[in-house]
KEKE-3310 file (N, C-alpha, C; in steps of 0.2 Angstrom, whole numbers, plus 5000, padded with zeros to 4 digits):
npx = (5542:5531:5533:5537:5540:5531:5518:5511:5502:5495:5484:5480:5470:5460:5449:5433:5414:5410:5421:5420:5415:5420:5433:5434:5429:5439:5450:5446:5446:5458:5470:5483:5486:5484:5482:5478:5478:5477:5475:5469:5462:5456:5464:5455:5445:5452:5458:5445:5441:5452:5452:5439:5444:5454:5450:5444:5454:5460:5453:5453:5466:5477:5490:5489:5492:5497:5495:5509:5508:5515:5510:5497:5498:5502:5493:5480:5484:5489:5498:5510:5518:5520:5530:5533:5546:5546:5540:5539:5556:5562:5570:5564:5551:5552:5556:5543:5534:5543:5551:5546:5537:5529:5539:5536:5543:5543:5552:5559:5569:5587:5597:5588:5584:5598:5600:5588:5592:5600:5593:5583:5570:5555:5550:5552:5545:5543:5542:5532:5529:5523:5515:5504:5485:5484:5497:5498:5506:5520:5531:5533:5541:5550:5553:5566:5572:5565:5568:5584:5579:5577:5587:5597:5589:5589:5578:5560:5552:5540:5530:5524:5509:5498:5494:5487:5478:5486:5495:5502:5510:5519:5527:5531:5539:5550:5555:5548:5541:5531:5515:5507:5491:5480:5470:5464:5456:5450:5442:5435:5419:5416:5425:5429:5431:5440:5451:5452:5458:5467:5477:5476:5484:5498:5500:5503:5515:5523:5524:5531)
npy = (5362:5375:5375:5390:5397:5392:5401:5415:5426:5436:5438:5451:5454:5466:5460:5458:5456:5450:5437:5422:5421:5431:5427:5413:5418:5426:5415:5406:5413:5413:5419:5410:5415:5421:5434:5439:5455:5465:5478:5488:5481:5469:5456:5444:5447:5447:5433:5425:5429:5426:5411:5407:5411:5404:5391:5389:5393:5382:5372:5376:5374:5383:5394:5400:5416:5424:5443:5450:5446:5434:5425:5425:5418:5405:5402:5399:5392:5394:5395:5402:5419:5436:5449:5465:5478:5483:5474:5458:5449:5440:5427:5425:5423:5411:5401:5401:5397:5387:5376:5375:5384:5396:5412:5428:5445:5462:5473:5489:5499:5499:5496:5489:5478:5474:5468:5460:5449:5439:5435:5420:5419:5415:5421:5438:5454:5469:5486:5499:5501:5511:5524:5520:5518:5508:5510:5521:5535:5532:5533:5530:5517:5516:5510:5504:5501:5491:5482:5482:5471:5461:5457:5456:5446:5430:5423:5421:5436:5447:5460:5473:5486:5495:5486:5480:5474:5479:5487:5474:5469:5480:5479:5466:5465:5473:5459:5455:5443:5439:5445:5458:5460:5471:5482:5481:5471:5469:5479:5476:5475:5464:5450:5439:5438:5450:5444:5434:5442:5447:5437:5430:5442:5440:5425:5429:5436:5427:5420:5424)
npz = (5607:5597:5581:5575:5563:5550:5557:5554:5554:5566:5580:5591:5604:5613:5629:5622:5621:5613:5615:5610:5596:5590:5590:5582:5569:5565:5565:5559:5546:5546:5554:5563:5576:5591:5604:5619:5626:5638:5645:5655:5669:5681:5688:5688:5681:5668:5670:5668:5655:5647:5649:5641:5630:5628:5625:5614:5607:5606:5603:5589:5587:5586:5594:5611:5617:5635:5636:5644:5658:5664:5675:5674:5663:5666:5673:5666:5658:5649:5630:5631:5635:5630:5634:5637:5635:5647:5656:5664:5667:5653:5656:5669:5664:5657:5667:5674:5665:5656:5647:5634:5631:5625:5621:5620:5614:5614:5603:5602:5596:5591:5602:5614:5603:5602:5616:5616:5607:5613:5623:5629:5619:5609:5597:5592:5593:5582:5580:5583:5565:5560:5570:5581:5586:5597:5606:5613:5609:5609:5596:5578:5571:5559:5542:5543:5554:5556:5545:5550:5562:5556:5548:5561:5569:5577:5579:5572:5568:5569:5565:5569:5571:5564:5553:5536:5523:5511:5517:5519:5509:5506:5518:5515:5505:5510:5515:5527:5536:5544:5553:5565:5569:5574:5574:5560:5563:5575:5573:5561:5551:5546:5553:5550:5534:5535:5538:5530:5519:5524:5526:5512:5507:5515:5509:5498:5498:5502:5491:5482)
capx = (5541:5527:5535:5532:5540:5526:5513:5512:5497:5497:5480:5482:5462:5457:5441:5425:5409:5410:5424:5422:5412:5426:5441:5434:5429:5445:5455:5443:5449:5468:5475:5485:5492:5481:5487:5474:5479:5470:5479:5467:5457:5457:5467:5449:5441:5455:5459:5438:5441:5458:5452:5437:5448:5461:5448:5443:5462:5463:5448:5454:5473:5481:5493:5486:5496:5495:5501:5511:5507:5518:5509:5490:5497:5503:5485:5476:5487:5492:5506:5517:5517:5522:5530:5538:5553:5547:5536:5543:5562:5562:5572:5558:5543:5554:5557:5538:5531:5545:5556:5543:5533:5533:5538:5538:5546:5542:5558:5558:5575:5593:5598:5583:5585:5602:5599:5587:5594:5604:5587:5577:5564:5554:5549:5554:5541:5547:5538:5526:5533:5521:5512:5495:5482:5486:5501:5499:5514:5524:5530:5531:5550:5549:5554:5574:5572:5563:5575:5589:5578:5577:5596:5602:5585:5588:5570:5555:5553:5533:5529:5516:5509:5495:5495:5482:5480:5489:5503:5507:5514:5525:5532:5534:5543:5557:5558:5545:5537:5526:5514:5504:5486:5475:5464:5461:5454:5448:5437:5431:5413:5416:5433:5433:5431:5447:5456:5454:5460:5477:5480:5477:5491:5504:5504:5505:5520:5527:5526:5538)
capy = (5369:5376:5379:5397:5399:5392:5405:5420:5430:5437:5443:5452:5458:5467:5458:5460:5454:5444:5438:5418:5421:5434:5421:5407:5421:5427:5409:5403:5417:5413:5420:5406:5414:5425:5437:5442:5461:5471:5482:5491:5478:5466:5450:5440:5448:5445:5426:5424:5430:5419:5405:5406:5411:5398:5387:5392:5392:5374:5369:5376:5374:5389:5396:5407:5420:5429:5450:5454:5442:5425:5421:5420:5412:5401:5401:5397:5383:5397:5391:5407:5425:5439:5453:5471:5481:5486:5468:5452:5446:5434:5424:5422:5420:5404:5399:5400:5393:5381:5377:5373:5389:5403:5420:5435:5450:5470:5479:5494:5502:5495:5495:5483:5473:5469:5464:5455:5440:5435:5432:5414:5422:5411:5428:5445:5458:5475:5491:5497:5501:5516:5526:5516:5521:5504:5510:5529:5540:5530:5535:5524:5515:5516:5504:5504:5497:5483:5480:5480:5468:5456:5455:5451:5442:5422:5422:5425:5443:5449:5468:5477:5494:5498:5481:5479:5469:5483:5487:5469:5469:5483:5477:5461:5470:5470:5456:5453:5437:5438:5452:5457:5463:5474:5485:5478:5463:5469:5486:5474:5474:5456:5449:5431:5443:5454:5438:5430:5446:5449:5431:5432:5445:5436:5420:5434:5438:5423:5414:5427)
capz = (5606:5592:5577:5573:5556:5550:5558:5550:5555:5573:5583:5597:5605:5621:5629:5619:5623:5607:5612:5606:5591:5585:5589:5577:5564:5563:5565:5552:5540:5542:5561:5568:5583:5596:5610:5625:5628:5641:5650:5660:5671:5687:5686:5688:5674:5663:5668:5665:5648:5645:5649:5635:5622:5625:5623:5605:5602:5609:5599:5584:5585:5588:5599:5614:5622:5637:5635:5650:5662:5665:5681:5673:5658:5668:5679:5663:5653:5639:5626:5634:5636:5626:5636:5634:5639:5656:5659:5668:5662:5650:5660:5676:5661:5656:5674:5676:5659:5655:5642:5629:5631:5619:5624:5614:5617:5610:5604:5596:5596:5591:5609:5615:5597:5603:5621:5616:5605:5618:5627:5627:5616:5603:5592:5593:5588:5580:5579:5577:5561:5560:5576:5581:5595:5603:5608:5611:5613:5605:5589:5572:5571:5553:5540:5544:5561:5554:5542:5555:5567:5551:5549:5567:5574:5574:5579:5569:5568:5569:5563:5571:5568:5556:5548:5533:5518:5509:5520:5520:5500:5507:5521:5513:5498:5513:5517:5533:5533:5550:5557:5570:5568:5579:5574:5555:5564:5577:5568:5555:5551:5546:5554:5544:5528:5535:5541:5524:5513:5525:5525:5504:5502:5515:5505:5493:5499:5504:5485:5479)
cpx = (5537:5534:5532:5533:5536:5517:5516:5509:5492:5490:5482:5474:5463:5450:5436:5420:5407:5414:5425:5419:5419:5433:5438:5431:5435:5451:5451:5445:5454:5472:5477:5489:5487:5485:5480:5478:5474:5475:5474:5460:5459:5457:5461:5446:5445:5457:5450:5440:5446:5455:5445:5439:5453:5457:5446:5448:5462:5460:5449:5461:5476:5484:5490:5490:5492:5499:5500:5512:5509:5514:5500:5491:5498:5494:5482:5477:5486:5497:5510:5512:5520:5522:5536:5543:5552:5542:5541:5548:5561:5564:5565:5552:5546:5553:5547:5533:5535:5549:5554:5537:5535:5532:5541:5540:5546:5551:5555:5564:5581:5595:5592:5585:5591:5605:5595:5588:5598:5600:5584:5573:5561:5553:5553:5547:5545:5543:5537:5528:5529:5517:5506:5492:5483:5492:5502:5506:5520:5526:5534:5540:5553:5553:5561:5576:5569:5567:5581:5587:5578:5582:5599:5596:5586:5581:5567:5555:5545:5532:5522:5516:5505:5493:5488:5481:5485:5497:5507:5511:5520:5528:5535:5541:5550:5559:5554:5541:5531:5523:5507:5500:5482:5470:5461:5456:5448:5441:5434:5424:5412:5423:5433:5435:5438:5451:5458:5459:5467:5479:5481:5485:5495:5503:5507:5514:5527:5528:5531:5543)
cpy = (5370:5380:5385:5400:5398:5399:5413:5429:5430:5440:5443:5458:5460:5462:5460:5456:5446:5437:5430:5416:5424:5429:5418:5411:5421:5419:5405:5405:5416:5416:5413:5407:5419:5425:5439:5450:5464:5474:5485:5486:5474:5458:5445:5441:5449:5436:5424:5425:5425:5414:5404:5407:5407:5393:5385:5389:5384:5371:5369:5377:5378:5392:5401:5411:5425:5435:5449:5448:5434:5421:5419:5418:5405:5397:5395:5393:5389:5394:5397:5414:5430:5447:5459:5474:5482:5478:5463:5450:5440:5427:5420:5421:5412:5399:5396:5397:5388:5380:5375:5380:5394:5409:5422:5441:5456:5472:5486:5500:5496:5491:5490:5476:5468:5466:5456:5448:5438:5432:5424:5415:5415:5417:5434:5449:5464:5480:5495:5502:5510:5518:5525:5520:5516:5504:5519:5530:5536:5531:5528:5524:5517:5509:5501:5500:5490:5480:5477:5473:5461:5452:5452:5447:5433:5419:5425:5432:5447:5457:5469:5486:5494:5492:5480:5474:5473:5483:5480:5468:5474:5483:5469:5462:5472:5465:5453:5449:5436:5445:5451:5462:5467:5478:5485:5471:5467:5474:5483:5473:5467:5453:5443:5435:5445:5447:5436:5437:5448:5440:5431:5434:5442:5430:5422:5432:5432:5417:5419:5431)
cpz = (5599:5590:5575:5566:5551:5552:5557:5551:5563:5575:5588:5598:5613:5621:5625:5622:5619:5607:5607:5599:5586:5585:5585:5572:5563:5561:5559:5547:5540:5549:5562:5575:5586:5602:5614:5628:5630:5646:5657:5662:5677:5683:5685:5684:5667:5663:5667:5658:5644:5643:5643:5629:5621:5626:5616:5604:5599:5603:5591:5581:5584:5592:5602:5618:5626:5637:5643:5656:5663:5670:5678:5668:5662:5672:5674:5658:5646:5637:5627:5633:5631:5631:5634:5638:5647:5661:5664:5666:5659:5655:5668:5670:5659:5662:5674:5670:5656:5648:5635:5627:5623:5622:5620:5619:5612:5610:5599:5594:5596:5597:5612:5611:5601:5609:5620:5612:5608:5622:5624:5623:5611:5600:5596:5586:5586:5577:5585:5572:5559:5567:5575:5587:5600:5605:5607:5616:5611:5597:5584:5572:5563:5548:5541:5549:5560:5549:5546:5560:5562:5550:5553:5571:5571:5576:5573:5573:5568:5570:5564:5570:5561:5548:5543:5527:5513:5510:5520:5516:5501:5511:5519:5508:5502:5515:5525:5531:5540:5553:5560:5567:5574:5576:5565:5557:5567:5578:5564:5558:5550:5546:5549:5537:5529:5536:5533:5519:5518:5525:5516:5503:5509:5511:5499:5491:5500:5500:5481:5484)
residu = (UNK:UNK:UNK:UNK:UNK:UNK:UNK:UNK:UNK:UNK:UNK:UNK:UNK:UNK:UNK:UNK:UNK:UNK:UNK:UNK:UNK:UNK:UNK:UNK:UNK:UNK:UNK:UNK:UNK:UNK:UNK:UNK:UNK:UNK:UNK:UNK:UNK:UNK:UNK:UNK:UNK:UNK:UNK:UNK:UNK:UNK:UNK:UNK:UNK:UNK:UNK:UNK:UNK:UNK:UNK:UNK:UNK:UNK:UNK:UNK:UNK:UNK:UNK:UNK:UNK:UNK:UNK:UNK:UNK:UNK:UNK:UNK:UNK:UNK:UNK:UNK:UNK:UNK:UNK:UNK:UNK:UNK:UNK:UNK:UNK:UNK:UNK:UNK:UNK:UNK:UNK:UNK:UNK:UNK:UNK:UNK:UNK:UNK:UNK:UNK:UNK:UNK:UNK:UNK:UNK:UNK:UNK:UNK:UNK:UNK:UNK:UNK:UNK:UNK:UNK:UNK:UNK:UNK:UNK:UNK:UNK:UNK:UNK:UNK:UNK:UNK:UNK:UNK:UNK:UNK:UNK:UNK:UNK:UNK:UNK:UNK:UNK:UNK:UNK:UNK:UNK:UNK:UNK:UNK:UNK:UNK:UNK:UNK:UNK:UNK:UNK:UNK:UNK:UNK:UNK:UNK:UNK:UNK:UNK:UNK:UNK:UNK:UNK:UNK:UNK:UNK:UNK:UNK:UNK:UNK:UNK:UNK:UNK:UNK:UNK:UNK:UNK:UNK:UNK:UNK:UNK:UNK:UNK:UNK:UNK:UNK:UNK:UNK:UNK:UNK:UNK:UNK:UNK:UNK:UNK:UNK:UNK:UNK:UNK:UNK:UNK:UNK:UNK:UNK:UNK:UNK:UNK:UNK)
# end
């Protein structure tokens, strides 16, 4: 199983056009984990796009995950899946990826949190710490619930919501040592540039 304590700095992209250019800018800057997120599309024009971005990964050594979907990670030789409260039970994405896979899992409430450490999980996510647009209608956990997820998760614990170079010195500053990125990555003018200035302030963070 990939050691994840080690990996720090989480992309999670919809398709783009770009999209193998943008994965090796970014994984050049300092991402070592990529997620494939596309909610709205036909399973053939997402496993098309999988399979070119977990070739970059492969290429450049970093874990690829698919969101939601255990059966086309499976399709397309992902290292696991990453799924949320209402997706496929941990329990069946292990069955179908295996005991060496990495499966994530969204909490964002006590209740959730403390279902899921009793799950197979490799991480637990937690948030999104403040309300984003990749995740509309949901509103922001705030920093208490991250707190709490830090204390009883025996997994790494990955914070999303709003993450920038910025906000990482302040969530560090609790104690969060992994987070997930979206729309600082994936809005940059120049992602390797963004990659490098959020990686920057996590080692930041994670020399004091």
């Amino acid at each position: 199983m990939i050691d994840f304590t080690g990996r720090h700095l989480y992309l999670c992209t919809p398709i783009r056009d770009d999209l193998e250019e943008f994965l090796a800018s970014c994984i050049t800057g300092g991402v070592d984990i990529v997620q494939l997120r596309q909610k709205e599309s036909e399973a053939k024009h997402i496993l098309e796009a999988a399979r070119r971005a977990r070739s970059v990964c492969n290429d450049l050594g970093v874990p690829f995950i698919m969101n939601d979907r255990p059966d086309l990670a499976l399709e397309v030789g992902a290292d696991g899946v990453h799924v949320g409260q209402d997706d496929a039970p941990i329990d069946l994405c292990r069955r179908l990826l295996g005991a060496d896979s990495i499966i994530g899992l969204s909490t964002h409430a006590s209740s959730e949190l403390d279902q899921a450490i009793d799950e197979d999980v490799t991480y637990l996510s937690a948030g999104p710490v403040e309300a984003t647009p990749t995740k509309p209608g949901r509103p922001g956990t705030g920093p208490a619930y991250v707190k709490e997820a830090l204390r009883k998760s025996p997994v790494p614990v990955f914070v999303t919501g709003g993450v920038t170079p910025e906000s990482i010195l302040d969530l560090g500053a609790i104690g969060v040592r992994h987070f997930v990125v979206v729309r600082a990555l994936t809005e940059a003018a120049n992602p390797k540039e963004m990659a490098t200035a959020l990686r920057r302030s996590i080692e930041h963070v994670l020399a004091h």
